[in-house]
Backbone as CSV, one residue per row, in Angstrom:
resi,resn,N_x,N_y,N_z,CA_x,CA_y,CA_z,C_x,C_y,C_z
1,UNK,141.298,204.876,-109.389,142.183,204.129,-108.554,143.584,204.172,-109.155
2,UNK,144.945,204.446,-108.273,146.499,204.981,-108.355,146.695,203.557,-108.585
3,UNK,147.802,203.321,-109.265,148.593,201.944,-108.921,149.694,202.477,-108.609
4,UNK,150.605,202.176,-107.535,151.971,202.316,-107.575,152.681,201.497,-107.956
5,UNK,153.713,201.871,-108.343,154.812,201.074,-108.971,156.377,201.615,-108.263
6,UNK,156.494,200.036,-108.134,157.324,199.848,-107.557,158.957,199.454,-107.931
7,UNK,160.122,199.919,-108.079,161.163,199.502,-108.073,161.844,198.148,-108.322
8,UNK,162.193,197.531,-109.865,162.816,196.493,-109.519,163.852,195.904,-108.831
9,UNK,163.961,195.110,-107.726,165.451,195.236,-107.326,165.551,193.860,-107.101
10,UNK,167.303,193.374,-107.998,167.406,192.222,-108.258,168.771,191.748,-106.898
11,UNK,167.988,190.277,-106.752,168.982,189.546,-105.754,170.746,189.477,-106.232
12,UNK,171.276,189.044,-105.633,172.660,188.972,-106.204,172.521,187.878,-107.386
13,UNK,171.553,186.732,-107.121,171.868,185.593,-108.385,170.923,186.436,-109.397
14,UNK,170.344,187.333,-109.657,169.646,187.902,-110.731,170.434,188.866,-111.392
15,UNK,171.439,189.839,-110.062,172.639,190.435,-110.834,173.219,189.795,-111.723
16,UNK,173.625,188.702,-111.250,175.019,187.676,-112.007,174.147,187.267,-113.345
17,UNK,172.980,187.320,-113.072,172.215,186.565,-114.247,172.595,188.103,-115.567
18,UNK,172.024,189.151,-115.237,171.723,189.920,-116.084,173.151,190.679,-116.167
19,UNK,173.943,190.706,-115.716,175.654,191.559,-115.769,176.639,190.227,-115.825
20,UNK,176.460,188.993,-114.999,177.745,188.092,-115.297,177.434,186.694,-116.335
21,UNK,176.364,186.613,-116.980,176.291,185.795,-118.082,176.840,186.016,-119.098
22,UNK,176.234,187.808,-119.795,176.506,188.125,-121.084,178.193,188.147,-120.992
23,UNK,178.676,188.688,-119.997,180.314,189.085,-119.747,181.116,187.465,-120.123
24,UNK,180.346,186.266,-119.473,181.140,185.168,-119.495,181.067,184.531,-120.935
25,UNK,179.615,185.023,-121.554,179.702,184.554,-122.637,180.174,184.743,-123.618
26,UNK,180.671,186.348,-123.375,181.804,186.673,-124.214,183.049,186.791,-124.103
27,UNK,183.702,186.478,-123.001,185.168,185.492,-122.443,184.874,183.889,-123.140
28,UNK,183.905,183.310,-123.654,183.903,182.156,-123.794,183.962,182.623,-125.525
29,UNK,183.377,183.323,-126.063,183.381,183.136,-127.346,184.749,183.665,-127.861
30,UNK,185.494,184.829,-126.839,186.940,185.458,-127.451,187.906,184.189,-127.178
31,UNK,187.918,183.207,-126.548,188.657,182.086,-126.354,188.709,181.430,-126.895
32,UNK,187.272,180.753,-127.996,186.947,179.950,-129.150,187.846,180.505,-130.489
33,UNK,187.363,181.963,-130.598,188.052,182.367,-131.713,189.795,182.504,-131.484
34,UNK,190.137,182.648,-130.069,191.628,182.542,-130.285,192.070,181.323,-130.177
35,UNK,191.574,180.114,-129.989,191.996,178.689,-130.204,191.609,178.475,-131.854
36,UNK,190.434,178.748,-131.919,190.165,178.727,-133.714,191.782,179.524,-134.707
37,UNK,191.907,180.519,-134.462,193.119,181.335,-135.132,194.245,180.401,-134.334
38,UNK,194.657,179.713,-133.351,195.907,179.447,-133.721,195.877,178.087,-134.411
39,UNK,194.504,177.243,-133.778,195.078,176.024,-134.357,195.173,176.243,-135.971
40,UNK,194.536,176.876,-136.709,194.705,177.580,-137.950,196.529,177.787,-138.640
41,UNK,196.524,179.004,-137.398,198.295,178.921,-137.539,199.444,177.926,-137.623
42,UNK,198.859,176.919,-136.230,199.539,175.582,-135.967,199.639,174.773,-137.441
43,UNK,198.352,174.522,-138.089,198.056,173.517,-139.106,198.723,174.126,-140.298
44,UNK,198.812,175.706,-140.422,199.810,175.599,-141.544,201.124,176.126,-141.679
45,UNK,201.319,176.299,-140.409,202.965,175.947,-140.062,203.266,174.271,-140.422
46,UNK,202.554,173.666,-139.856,202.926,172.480,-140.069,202.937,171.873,-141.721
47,UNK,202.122,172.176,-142.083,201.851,171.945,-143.823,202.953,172.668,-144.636
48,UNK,203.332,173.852,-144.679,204.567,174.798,-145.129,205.803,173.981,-144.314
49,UNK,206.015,173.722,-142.824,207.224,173.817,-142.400,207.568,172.119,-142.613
50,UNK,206.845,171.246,-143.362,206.770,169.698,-143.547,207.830,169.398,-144.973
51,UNK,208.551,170.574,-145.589,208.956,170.133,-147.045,210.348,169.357,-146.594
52,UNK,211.200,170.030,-145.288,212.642,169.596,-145.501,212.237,168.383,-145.177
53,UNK,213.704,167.603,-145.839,213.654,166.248,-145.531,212.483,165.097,-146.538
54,UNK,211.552,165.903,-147.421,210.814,165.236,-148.017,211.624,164.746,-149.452
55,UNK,210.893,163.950,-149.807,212.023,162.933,-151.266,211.140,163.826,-152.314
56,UNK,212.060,164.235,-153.338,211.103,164.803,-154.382,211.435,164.539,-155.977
57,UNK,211.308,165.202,-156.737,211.360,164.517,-158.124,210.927,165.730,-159.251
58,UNK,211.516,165.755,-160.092,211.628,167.000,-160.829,210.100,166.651,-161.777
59,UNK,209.379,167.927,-162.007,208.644,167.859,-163.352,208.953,168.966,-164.155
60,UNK,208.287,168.909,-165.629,208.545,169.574,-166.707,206.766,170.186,-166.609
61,UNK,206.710,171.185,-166.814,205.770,172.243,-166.780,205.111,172.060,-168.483
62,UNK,203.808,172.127,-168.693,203.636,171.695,-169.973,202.595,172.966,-170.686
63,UNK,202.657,173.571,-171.536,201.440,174.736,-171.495,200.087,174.540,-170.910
64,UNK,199.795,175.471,-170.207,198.205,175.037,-169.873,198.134,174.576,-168.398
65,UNK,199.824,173.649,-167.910,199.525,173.433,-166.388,199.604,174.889,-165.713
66,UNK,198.601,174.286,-164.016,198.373,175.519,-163.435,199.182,173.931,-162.279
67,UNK,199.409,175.260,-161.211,200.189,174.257,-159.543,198.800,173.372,-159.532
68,UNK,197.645,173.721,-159.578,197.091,172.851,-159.311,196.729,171.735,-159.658
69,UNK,196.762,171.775,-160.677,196.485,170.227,-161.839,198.157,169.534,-161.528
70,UNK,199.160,170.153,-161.178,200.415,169.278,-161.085,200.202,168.467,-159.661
71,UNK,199.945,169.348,-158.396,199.678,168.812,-157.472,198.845,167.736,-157.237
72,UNK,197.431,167.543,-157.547,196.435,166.778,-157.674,197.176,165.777,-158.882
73,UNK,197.700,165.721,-159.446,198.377,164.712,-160.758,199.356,164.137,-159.757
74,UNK,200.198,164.401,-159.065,201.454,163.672,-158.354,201.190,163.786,-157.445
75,UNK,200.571,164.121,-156.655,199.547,163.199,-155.152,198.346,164.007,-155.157
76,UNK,197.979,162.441,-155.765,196.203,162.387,-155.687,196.180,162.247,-154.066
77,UNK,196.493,161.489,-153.315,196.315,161.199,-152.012,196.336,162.023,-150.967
78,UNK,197.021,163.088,-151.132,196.921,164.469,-150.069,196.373,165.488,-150.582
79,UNK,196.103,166.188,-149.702,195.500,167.383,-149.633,195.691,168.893,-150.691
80,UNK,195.375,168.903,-152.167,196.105,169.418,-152.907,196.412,170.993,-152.326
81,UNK,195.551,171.754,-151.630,196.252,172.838,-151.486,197.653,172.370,-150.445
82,UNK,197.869,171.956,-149.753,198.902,171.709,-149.033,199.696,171.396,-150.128
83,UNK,199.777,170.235,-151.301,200.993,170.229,-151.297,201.217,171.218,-152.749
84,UNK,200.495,172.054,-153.090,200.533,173.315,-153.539,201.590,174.764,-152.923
85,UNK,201.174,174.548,-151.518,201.781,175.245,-151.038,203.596,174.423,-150.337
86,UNK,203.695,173.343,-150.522,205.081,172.598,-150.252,205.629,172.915,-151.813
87,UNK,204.730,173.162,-152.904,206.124,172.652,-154.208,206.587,174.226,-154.413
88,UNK,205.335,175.583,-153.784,205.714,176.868,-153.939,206.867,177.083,-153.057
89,UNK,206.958,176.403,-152.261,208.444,176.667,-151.235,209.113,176.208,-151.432
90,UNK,209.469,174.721,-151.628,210.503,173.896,-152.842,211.422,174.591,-153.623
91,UNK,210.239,175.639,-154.204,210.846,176.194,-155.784,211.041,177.917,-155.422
92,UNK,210.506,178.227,-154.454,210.629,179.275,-154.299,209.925,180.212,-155.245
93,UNK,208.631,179.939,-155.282,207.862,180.120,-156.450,206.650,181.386,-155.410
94,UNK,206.289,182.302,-156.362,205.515,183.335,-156.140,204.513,183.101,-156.938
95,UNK,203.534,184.367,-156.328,202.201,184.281,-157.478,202.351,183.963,-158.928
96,UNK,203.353,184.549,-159.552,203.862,184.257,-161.263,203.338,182.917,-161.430
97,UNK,202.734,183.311,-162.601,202.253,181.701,-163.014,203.553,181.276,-163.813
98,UNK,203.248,179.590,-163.649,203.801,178.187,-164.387,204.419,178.580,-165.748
99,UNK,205.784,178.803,-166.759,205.770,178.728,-167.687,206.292,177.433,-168.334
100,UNK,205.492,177.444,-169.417,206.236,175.710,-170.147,207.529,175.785,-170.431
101,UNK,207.516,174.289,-170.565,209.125,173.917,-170.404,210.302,174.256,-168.561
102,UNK,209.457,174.769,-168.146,209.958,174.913,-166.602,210.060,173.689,-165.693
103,UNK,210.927,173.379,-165.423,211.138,172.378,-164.210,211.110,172.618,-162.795
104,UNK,210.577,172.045,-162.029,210.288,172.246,-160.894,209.852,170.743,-160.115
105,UNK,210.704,170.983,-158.700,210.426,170.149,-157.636,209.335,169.668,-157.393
106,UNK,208.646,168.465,-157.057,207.517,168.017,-156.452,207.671,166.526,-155.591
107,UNK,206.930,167.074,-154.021,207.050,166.088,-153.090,206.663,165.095,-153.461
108,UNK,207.113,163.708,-153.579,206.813,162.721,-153.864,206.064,161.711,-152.552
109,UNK,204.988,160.946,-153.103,204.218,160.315,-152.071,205.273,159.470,-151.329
């Protein structure tokens, strides 16, 4: 005994199922990641572009400090990479590390 077999053929809502889901779901995920990347951008524009106008106060660099132990030492209360990245613009400071006896700007709480 033959079996025939027969042809699948899908309704229009079975099209949309199998061709317009995967398509939407990936319009939905390229939209996540481009709101993810700017608010990214937004948040540290804002963190970098926050120094003018801030009150600040000189320190003396001591052997052994790194930006980070200065930052976390003169505001414990914020966010130390942020204001890591406010005293590198302050000072106009590059990768080069900290040398002692160096003075340098820091935002004050």
């Amino acid at each position: 005994m033959a079996t025939a077999t027969t042809a699948l053929t899908l309704t229009r809502r079975g099209r949309f199922l199998f061709r317009g889901m995967p398509l939407l779901a990936a319009i939905i995920a390229a939209l996540i990641v481009m709101m993810y990347l700017f608010a990214a951008q937004t948040n540290q524009a804002q963190a970098v572009g926050s120094v003018e106008g801030v009150p600040t106060k000189q320190v003396t660099v001591y052997a052994g400090d790194t930006l980070w132990d200065i930052a976390s030492a003169e505001r414990p209360d914020q966010d130390v990479a942020v204001t890591m990245m406010q005293i590198e613009e302050l000072n106009g400071l590059d990768k080069n590390p900290l040398q002692p006896g160096q003075s340098i700007e820091v935002p004050t709480p």
